[in-house]
C-alpha positions as CSV (number, residue, x, y, z in Angstrom):
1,X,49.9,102.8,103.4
2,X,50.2,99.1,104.3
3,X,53.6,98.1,103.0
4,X,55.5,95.8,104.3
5,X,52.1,93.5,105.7
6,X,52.6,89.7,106.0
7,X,49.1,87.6,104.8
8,X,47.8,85.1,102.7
9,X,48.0,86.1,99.0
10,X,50.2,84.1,96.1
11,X,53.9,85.1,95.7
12,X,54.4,88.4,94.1
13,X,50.9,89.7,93.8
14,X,49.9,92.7,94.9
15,X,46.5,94.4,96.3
16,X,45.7,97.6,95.1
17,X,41.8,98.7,96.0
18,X,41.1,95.7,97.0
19,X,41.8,93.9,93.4
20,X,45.1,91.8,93.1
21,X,47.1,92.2,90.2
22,X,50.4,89.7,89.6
23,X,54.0,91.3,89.3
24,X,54.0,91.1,85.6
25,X,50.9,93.4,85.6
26,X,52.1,95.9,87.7
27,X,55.3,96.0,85.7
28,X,53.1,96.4,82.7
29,X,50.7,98.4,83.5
30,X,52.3,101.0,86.3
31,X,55.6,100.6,86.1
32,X,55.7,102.7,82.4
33,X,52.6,104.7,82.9
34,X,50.6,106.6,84.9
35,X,47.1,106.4,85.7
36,X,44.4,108.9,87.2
37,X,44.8,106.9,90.1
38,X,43.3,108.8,93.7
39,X,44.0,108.1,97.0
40,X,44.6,104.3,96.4
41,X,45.0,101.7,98.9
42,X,48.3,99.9,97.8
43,X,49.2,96.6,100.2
44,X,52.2,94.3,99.5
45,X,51.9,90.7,100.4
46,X,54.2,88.3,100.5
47,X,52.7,84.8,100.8
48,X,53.7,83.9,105.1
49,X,57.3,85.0,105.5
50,X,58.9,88.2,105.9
51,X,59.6,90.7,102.4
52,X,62.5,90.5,100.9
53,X,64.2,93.6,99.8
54,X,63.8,93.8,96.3
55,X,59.7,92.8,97.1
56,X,60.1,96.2,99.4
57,X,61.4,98.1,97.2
58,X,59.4,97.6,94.6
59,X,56.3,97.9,96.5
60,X,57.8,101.5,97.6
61,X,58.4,102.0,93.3
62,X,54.7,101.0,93.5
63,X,53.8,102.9,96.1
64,X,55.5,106.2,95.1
65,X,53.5,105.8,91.6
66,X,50.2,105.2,92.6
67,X,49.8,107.4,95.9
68,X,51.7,109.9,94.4
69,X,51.4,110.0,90.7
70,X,48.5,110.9,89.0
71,X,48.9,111.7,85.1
72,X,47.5,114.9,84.4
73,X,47.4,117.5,81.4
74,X,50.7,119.6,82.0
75,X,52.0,117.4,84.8
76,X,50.9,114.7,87.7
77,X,49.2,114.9,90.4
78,X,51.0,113.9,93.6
79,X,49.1,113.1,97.0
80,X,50.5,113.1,100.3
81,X,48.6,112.0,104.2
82,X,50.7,114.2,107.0
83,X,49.5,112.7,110.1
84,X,50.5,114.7,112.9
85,X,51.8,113.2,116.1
86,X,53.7,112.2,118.5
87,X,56.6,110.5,119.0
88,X,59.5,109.9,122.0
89,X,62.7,110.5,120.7
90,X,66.5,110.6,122.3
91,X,69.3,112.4,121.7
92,X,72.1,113.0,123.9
93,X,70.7,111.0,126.7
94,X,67.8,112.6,126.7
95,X,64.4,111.7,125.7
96,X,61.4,113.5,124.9
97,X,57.9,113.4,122.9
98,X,58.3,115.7,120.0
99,X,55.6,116.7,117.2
100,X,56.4,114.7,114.0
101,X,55.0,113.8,110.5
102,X,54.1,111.0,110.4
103,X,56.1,109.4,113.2
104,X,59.0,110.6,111.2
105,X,61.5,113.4,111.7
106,X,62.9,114.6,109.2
107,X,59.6,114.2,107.8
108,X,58.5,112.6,104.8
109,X,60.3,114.1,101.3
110,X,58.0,115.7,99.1
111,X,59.1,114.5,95.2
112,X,57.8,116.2,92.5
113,X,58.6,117.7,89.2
114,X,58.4,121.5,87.7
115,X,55.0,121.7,86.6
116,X,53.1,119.2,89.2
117,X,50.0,119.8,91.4
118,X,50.5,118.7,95.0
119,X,47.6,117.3,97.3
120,X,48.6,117.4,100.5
121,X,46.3,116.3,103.1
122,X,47.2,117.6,106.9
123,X,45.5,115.6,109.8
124,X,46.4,117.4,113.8
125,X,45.9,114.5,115.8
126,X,48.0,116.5,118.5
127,X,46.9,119.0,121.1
128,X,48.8,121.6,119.4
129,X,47.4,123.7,116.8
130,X,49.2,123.2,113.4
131,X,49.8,124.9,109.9
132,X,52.3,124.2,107.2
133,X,54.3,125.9,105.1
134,X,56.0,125.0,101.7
135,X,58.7,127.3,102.0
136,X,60.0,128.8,98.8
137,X,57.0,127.5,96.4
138,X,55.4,130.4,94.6
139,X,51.5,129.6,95.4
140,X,50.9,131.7,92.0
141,X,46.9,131.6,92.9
142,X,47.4,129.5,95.5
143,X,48.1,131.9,98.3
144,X,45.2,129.9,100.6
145,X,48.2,127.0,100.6
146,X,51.0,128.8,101.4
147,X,50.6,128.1,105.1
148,X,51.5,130.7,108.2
149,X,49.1,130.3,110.6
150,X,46.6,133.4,111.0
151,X,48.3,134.9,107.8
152,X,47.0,132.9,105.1
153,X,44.8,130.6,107.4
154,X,43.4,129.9,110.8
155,X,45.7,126.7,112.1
156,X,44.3,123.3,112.1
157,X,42.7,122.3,115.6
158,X,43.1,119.2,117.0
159,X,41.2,116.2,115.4
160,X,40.9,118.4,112.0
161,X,42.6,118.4,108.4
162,X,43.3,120.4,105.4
163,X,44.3,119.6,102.0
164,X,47.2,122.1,100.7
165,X,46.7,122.6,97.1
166,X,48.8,124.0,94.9
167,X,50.9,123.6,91.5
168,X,54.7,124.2,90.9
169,X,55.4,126.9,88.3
170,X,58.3,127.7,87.0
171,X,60.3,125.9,90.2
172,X,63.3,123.2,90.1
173,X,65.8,122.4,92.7
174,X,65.4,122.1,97.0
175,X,63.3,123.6,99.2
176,X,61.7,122.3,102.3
177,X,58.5,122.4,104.4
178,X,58.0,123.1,107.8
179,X,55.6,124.5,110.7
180,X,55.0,128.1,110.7
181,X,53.3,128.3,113.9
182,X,54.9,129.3,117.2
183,X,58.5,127.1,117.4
184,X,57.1,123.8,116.5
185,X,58.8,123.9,113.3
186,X,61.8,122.9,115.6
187,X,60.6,119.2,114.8
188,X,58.0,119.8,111.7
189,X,60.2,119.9,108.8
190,X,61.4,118.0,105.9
191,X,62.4,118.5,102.1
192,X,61.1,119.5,98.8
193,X,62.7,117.9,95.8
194,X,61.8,119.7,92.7
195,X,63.0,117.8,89.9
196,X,63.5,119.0,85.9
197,X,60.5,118.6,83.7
198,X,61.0,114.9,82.0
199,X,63.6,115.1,79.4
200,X,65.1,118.6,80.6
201,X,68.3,118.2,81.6
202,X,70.6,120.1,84.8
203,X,72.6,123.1,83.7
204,X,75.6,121.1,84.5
205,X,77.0,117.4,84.4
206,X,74.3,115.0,85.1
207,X,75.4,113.8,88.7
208,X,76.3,109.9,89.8
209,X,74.1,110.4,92.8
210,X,72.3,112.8,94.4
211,X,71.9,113.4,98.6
212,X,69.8,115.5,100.8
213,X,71.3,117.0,103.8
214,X,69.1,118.6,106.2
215,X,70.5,121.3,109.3
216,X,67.9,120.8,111.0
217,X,66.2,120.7,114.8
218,X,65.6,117.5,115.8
219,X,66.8,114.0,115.6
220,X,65.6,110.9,113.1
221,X,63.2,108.8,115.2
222,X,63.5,104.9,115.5
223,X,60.3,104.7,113.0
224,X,61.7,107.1,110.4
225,X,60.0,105.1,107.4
226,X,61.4,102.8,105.4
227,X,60.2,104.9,101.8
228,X,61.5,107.8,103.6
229,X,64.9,106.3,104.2
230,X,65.0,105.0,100.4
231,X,63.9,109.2,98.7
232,X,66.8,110.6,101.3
233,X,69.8,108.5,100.2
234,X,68.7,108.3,96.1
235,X,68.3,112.3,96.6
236,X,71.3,112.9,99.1
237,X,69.0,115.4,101.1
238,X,71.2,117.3,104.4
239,X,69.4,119.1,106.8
240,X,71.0,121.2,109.4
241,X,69.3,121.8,112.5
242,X,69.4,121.8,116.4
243,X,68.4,119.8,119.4
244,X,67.1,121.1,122.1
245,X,67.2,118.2,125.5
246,X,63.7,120.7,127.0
247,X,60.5,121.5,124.7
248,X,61.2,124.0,122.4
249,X,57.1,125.4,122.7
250,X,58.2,126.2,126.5
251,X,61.5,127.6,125.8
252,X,59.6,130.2,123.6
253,X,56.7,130.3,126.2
254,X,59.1,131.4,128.9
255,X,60.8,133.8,127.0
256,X,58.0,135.8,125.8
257,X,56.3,135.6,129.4
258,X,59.8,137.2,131.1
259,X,61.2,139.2,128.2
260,X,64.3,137.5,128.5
261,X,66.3,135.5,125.4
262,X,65.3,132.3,125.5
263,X,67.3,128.9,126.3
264,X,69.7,128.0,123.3
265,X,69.7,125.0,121.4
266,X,72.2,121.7,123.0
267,X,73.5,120.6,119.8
268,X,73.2,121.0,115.7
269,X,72.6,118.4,114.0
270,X,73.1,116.7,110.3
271,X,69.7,115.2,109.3
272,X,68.9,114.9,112.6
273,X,72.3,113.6,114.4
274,X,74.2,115.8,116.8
275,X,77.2,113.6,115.4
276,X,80.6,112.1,117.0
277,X,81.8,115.7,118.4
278,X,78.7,115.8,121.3
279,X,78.9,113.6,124.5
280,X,76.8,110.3,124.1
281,X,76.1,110.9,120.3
282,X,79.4,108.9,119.0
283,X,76.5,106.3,117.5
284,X,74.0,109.4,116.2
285,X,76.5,110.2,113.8
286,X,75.3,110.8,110.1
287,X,77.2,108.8,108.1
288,X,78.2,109.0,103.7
289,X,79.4,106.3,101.9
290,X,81.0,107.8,98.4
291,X,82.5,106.2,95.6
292,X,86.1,107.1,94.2
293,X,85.7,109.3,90.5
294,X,82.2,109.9,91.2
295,X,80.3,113.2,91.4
296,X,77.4,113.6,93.9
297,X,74.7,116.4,93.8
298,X,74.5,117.4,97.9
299,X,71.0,119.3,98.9
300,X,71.5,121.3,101.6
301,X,68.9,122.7,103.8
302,X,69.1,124.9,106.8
303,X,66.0,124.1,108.8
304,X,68.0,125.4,111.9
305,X,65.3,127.7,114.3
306,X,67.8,130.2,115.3
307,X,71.0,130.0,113.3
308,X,73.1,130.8,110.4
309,X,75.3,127.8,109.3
310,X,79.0,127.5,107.8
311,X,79.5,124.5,106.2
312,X,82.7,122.4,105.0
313,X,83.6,118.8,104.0
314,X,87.2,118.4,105.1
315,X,89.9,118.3,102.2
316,X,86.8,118.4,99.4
317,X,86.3,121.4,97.5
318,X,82.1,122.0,96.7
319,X,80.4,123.5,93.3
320,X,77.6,126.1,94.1
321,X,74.8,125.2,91.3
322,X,72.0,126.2,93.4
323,X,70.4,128.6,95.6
324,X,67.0,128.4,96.7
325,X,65.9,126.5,94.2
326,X,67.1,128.9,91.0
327,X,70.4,127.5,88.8
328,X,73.1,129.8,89.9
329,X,76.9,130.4,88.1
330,X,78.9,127.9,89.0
331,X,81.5,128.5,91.2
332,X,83.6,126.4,93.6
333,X,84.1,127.1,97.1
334,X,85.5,124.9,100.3
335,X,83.2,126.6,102.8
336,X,79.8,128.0,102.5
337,X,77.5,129.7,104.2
338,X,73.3,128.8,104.7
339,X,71.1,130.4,106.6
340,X,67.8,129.6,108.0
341,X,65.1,129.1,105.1
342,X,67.8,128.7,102.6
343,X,68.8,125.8,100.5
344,X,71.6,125.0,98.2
345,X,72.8,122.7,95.6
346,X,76.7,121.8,95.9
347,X,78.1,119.4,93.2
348,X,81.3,117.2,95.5
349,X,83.6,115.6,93.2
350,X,85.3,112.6,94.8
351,X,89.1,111.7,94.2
352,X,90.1,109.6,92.1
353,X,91.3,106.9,93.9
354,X,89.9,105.9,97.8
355,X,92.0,107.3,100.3
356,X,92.6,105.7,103.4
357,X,91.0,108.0,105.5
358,X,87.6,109.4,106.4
359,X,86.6,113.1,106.3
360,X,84.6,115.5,108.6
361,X,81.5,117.2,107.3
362,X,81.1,119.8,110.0
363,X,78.4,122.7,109.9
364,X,79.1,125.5,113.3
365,X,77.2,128.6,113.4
366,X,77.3,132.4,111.6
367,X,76.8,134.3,115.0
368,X,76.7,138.4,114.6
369,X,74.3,139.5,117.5
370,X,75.1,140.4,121.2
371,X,73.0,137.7,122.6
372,X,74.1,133.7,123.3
373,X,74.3,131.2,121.5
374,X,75.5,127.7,120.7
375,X,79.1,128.1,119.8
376,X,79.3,124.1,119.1
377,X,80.1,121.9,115.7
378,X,77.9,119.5,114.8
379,X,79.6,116.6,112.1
380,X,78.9,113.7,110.1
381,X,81.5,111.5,108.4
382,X,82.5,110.9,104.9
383,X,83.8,107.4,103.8
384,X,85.0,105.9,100.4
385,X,84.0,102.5,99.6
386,X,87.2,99.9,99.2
387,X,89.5,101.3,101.5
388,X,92.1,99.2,102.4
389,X,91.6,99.4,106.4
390,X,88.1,99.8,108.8
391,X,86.8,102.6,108.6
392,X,87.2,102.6,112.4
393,X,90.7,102.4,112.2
394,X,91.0,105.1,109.4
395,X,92.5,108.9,110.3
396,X,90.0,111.4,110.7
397,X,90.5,115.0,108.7
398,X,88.6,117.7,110.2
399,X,87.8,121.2,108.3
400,X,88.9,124.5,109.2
401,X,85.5,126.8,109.3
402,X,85.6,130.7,109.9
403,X,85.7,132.2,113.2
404,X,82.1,132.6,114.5
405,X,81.6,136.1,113.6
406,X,83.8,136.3,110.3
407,X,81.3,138.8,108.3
408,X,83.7,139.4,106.1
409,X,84.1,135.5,104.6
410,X,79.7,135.8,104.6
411,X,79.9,139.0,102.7
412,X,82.3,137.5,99.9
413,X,80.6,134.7,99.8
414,X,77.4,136.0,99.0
415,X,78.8,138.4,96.6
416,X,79.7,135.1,94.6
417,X,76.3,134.1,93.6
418,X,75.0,135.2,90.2
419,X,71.5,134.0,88.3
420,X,72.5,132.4,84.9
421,X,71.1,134.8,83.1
422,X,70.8,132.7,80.1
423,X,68.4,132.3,77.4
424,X,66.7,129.4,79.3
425,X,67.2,130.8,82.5
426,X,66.9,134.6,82.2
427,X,66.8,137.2,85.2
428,X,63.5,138.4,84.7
429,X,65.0,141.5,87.1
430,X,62.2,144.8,87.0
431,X,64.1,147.7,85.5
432,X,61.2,150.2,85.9
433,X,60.6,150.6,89.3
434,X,56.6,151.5,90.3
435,X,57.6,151.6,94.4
436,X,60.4,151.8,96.4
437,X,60.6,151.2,100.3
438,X,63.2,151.8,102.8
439,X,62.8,149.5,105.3
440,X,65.0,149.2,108.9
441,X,65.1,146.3,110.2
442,X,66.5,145.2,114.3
443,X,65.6,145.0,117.5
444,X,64.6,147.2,120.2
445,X,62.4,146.8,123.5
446,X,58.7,146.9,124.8
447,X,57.2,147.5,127.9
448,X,57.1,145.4,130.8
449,X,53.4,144.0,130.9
450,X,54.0,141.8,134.2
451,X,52.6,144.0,137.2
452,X,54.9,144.8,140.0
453,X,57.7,142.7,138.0
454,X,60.9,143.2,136.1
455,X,61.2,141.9,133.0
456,X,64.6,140.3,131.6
457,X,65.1,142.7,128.5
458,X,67.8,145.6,129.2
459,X,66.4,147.9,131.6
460,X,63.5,146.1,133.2
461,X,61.9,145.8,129.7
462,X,61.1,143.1,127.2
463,X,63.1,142.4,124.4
464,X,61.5,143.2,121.0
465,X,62.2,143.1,117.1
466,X,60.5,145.6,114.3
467,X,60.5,146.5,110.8
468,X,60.1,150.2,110.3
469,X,59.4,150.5,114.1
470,X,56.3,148.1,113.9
471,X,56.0,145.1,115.6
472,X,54.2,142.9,113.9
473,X,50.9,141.3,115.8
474,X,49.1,138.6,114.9
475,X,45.4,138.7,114.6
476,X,43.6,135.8,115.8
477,X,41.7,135.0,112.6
478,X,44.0,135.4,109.4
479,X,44.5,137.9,107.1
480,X,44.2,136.7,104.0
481,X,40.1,135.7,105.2
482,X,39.2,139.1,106.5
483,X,40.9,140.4,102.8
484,X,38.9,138.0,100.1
485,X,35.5,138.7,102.3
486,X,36.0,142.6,103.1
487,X,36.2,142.0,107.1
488,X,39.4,143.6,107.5
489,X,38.1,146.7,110.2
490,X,39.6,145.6,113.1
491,X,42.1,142.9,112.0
492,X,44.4,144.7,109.9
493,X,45.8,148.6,108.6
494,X,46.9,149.7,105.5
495,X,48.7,152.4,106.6
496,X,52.3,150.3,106.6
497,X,54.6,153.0,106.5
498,X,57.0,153.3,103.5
499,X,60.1,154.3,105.5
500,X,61.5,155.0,109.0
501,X,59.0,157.3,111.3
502,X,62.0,158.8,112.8
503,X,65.6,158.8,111.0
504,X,68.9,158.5,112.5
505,X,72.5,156.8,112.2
506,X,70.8,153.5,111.6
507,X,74.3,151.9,111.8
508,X,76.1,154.5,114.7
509,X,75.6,155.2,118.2
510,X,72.1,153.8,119.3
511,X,69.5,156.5,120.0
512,X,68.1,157.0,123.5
513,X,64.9,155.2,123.5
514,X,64.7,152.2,121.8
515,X,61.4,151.2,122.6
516,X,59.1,149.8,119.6
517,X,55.4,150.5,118.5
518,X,53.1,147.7,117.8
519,X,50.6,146.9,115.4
520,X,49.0,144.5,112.4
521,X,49.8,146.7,109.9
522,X,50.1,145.8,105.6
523,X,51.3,147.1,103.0
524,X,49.1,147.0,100.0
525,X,50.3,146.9,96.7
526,X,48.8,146.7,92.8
527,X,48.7,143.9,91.1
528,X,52.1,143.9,88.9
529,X,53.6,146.7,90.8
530,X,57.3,146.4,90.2
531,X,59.4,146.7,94.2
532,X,62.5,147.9,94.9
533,X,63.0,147.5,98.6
534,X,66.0,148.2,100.8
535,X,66.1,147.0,104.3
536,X,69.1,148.1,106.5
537,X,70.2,146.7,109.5
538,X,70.1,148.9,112.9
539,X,72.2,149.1,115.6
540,X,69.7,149.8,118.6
541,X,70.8,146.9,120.7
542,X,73.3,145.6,118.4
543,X,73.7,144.6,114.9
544,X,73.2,142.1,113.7
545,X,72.1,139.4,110.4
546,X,68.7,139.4,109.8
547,X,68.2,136.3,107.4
548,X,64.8,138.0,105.9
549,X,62.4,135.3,104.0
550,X,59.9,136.3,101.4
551,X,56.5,134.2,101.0
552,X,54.6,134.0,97.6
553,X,57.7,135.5,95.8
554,X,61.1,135.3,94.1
555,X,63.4,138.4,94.5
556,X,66.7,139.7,93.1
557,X,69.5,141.3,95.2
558,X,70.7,143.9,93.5
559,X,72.8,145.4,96.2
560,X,74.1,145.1,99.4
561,X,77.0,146.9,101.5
562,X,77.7,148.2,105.0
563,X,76.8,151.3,107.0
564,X,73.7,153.2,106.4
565,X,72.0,153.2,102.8
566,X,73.1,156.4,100.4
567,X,69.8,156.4,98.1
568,X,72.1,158.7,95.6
569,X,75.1,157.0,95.5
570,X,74.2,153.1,96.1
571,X,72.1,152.1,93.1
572,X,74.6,153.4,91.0
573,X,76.3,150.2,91.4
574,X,72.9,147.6,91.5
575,X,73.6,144.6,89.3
576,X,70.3,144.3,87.1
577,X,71.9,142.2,84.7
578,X,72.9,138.7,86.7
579,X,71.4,139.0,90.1
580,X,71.0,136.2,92.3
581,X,67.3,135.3,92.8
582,X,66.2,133.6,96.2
583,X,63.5,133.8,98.3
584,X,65.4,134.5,102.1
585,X,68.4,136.9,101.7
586,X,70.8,137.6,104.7
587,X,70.3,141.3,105.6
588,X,74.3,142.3,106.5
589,X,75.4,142.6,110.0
590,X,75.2,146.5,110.3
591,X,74.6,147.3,106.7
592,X,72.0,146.9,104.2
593,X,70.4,144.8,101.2
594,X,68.6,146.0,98.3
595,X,65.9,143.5,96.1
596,X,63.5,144.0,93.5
597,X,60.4,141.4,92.8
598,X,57.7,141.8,90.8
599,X,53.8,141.8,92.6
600,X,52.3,139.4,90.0
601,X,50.9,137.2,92.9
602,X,47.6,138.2,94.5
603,X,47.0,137.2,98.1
604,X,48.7,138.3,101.1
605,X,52.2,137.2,101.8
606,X,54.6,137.5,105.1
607,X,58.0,138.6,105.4
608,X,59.6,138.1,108.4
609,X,63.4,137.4,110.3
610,X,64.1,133.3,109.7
611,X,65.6,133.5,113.1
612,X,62.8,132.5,114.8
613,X,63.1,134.2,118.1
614,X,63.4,137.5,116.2
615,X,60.2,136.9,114.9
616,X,58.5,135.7,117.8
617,X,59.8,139.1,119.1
618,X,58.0,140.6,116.0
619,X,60.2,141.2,112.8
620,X,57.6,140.2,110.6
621,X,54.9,142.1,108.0
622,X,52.9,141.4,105.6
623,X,52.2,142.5,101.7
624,X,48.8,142.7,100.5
625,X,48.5,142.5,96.6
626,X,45.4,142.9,95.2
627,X,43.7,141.5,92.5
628,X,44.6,142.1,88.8
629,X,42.1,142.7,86.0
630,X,42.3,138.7,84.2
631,X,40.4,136.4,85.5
632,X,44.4,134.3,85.9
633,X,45.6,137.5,88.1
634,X,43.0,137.0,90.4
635,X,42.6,135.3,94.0
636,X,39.9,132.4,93.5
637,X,37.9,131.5,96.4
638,X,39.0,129.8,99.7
639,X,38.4,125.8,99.6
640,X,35.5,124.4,101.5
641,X,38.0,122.8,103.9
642,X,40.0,126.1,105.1
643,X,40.5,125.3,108.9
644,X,38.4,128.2,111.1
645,X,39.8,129.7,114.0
């Protein structure tokens, strides 16, 4: 893209493959319409002075239409250039080169509508190797996209590309992208807007505006585009994340190398700004400008690496109409909570008249285990339009958030969510169950591997994560590959095992040995085999929440409670009318979850801990679901361009 580009062209005419067209044509011709337009070049020139705003944005209108929209039977066809590099970034007096997308971070929003095909081509143009996930899309016969490096594909080496292609079924509301290799998601990340099929309306009150706000890792570069800028504020997008002043890839390296936890994040941050609460970060403060009697739709995403998030807007009260991208009942609520890989939609309904004072939004973390962690706020600032004084001279209101380990506000806020059930929107939930798994989830301890050392984990050992006593492994050429060509001896086993080798008080006293075994082990299933699955939380160094994320497929939670699982009395009380669907659930902090999905998705598809150190440490496996009978229940062929390890 070449927009803004100062050169020698007539007023108001615009170069699109290499053939200008005047403003009146573009209005005509692409401004109401769509056109199977590929990959065009699309360059806005002003004749010799700088572009005016309205020039800008409409070249951006332009822009979006033509790189992005191609009309298409059932939908358009959206393309999207990731360029992966680098870029030197500061935050808190510190500055360092981080991986980015396009020299942006956030990266680039992906806009699209229920029913689109996305082409998105990813060029490594970094030393690192590089994969990309589209966390919480379905990849119905897609699975080759869906992204987790030496899952689903072999990364992208340096100096290589891959188009991810895939369609959006059945999908509307926020999710978000991101690495899925090693910590570099820490800076790889941005959103997913998933808007309505044209003409369908929101389950609720169409909203004034809509914003995007991102918890995520790292901090908006100098460069962060223009056309970026202009998609985050029309879709009010909020990240949540953390900053970390030392390279997150040697913070991971370290830890796995001494067994040890590794270094904690420095700050959160609020699409990317620590915020006025952190020394020298008073000016990397996210600030939003809201009008009085208006109501805004917020997306909220936790792209955080290792932390769940409260989250509160000081003397507002928030409308839960989303949760990972399914329509939820509404309900109102002044604090929620978000974990890593979730997203929600929150309606905020301003007052009536502009006060004359600002307001805190402030996001702190959900902290359960026995480790550290970053105890600190990070906050951005709310602002009416028309006050009477500066804002600089207006009181501040700050939020009250729960104490750090309040389980108890998590628990009932969870056990607010509902699907709407409704005639549009049913919860498809499986009522005849074809397999059900027990699953334990938590951490334990491996081996010291470093001759004539001691390792950091408790006892001289390393510290370690499992489900069902296996940690995970991952092969060095990926799974789904050795699957669709029949090379899977000596890459994977399908011997996963159902439930717990060895049973005990899951949720009591720890036993004795809490070392882990090791493997790359799947669990195959059918096509269409309908899963109930519990996973309960141990206690072997701690319990703790395991925010556990499901690729390839939608679940409902049925159930959830504390202590250890009772398979005869529990179900008796599963909800299998209004569920909650997501695709990342919160395993309790010393109790258990229960979901049910169905396996309509050939391919093989992770599920792992969203705290990423927990699944560095291995709290990760994988479902294989084989092909179905139909030729549309079946895996197609890899694309010619599927990276090679």
């Amino acid at each position: 893209m070449l927009c803004p580009l100062v050169q020698t062209y007539p007023n108001s005419h615009y170069l699109i493959n290499q053939t200008p067209f005047t403003d009146n044509y573009i209005q005509k011709h692409f401004m109401k319409k769509h056109y199977q337009l590929n990959y065009y070049k699309v360059e806005c020139f002003p004749q010799n002075r700088e572009m005016g705003a309205n020039s800008l944005l409409k070249c951006f209108r332009i822009l979006f239409l033509v790189l992005v929209g191609t009309k298409v039977d059932g939908g358009v066809t959206r393309h999207y250039t990731f360029d992966i590099k680098l870029e030197n970034v500061t935050r808190l007096c510190h500055t360092k080169s981080i991986v980015t997308v396009n020299g942006q971070f956030p990266g680039p929003p992906i806009v699209a509508r229920e029913g689109d095909t996305l082409l998105i081509k990813v060029v490594n143009h970094v030393q690192n190797n590089i994969s990309i996930h589209w966390h919480g899309i379905r990849q119905l016969q897609s699975g080759w996209a869906d992204g987790p490096a030496y899952v689903t594909q072999c990364p992208i080496q340096t100096g290589q590309s891959y188009v991810y292609n895939f369609t959006i079924t059945g999908q509307r509301g926020t999710l978000f992208w991101h690495a899925h290799i090693s910590w570099l998601r820490s800076s790889l990340y941005g959103p997913i807007i998933i808007l309505p099929k044209p003409n369908v309306p929101y389950p609720f009150a169409k909203p004034y505006k809509e914003i995007p706000i991102i918890f995520g890792n790292l901090p908006t570069t100098h460069i962060f585009s223009a056309f970026s800028k202009l998609m985050i504020t029309k879709y009010k997008i909020y990240f949540a994340g953390e900053w970390f002043n030392t390279d997150t890839e040697t913070i991971i390296s370290q830890a796995l190398q001494t067994g040890g936890g590794p270094n904690v994040s420095d700050a959160y941050t609020i699409n990317g700004l620590p915020g006025l609460l952190y020394n020298c970060s008073t000016k990397d403060t996210f600030k939003l400008k809201v009008k009085p009697r208006k109501t805004y739709l917020l997306r909220l995403i936790n792209a955080a690496l290792n932390d769940e998030l409260f989250f509160s807007i000081a003397n507002h009260t928030l409308t839960i109409v989303d949760a990972d991208a399914v329509y939820v009942k509404p309900f109102e609520t002044n604090i929620l909570l978000i974990t890593p890989g979730q997203t929600t939609n929150v309606l905020l309904k301003t007052k009536p008249h502009s006060p004359d004072a600002t307001f805190l939004m402030a996001a702190r973390p959900y902290a359960t285990g026995l480790g550290t962690f970053d105890n600190s706020t990070t906050a951005g600032i709310l602002h009416y339009e028309s006050t009477s004084k500066s804002a600089k001279n207006l009181p501040i209101f700050k939020p009250s958030l729960p104490p750090l380990n309040d389980t108890a506000f998590a628990t009932n806020f969870s056990k607010k969510l509902f699907s709407l059930a409704s005639a549009q929107y049913p919860a498809n939930v499986p009522n005849k169950i074809d397999k059900r798994f027990f699953f334990t989830v938590g951490l334990g301890t491996s081996p010291c591997d470093q001759q004539n050392q001691t390792c950091q984990g408790p006892n001289g050992t390393k510290l370690s994560a499992s489900i069902n006593n296996v940690s995970f492994i991952l092969p060095n050429t990926a799974l789904l590959q050795s699957h669709f060509f029949g090379q899977s001896n000596g890459i994977y086993d399908t011997d996963y095992p159902y439930s717990p080798t060895h049973w005990f008080n899951y949720t009591g006293n720890p036993p004795n040995n809490t070392m882990v075994g090791n493997g790359t082990k799947v669990m195959v299933l059918n096509f269409n085999t309908s899963v109930e699955l519990v996973m309960q939380d141990t206690s072997i160094l701690g319990a703790e929440s395991h925010p556990l994320h499901l690729h390839g497929f939608n679940f409902f939670i049925v159930g959830q409670g504390f202590g250890n699982f009772d398979p005869n009395k529990d179900p008796k009380s599963f909800n299998l009318v209004d569920p909650v669907e997501r695709n990342t659930v919160g395993v309790p902090s010393g109790g258990w979850v229960a979901i049910r999905f169905l396996a309509d998705n050939p391919g093989v598809w992770l599920m792992h801990c969203h705290l990423e150190v927990h699944t560095s440490w291995g709290l990760k496996m994988a479902w294989l679901v084989l092909d179905g009978k139909l030729p549309n229940q079946k895996l197609p062929p890899p694309p010619s361009d599927l990276p090679k390890c």
